[in-house]
N, C-alpha and C positions, 0 to 999 in steps of 0.2 A: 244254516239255521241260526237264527239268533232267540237267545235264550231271555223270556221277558220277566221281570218279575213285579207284579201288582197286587196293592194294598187290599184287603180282605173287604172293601165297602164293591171297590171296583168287582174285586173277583163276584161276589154278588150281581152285580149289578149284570154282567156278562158269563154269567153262569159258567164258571170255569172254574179250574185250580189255579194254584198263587202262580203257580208259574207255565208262561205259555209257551210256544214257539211260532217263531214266524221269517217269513223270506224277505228280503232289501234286496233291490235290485243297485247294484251301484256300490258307490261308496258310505259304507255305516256310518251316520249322522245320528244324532238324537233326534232334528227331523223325519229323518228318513225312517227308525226307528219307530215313531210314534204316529206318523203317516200310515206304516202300515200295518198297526194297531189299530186303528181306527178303521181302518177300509178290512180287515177282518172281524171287527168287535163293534159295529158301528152306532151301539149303546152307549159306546165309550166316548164318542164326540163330544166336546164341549165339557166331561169331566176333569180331564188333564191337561188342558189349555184351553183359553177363550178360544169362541171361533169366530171371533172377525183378526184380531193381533196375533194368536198364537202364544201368546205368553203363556207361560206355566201356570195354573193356578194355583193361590196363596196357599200354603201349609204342604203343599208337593214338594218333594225334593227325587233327584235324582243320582243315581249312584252306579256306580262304573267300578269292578278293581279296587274295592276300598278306599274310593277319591268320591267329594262331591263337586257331581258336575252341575249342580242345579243355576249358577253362575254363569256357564261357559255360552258360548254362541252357540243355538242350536246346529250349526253349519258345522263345527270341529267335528273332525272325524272321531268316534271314540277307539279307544284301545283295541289292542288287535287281539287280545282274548274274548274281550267280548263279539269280536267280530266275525273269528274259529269259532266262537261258541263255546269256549270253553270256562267263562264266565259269563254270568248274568247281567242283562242293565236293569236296575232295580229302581221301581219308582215306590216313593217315600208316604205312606200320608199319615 
């Protein structure tokens, strides 16, 4: 299980609490990550990235282990705490 955590408009928006969990099949990616956030949350499409590019959208940041990834290739694999679960990937707004 990977531990998600979203900004308080999102969590609205997806009727949820700040912090979710969700399953990655493979290797944890920020794509992989927020792929399937979407495909469980799918109110969430197009608030956390465009959706024809994928890019991040502006004032999002992303956060891993007290490092910001909002820079990184969505392909690097993130941290292996976040990927045990025993850290959260934290999205920023």
């Amino acid at each position: 299980m990977i531990r998600v955590v979203i900004p308080y408009h999102l969590r609205n928006l997806a009727h949820t609490s700040a912090e979710v969990q969700i399953e990655v099949e493979g290797v944890v990616t920020q794509r992989a990550v927020l792929d399937a956030l979407e495909a469980r949350y799918p109110m969430l499409r197009g608030t956390i990235r465009d959706h024809v590019t994928y890019k991040r959208r502006p004032f999002l940041r992303y956060f891993a282990c007290a490092e910001d990834l909002s820079l990184e290739s969505p392909d690097v694999p993130l941290p292996e705490a976040v990927a045990s679960g025993k850290e959260p990937f934290m999205i920023i707004g």
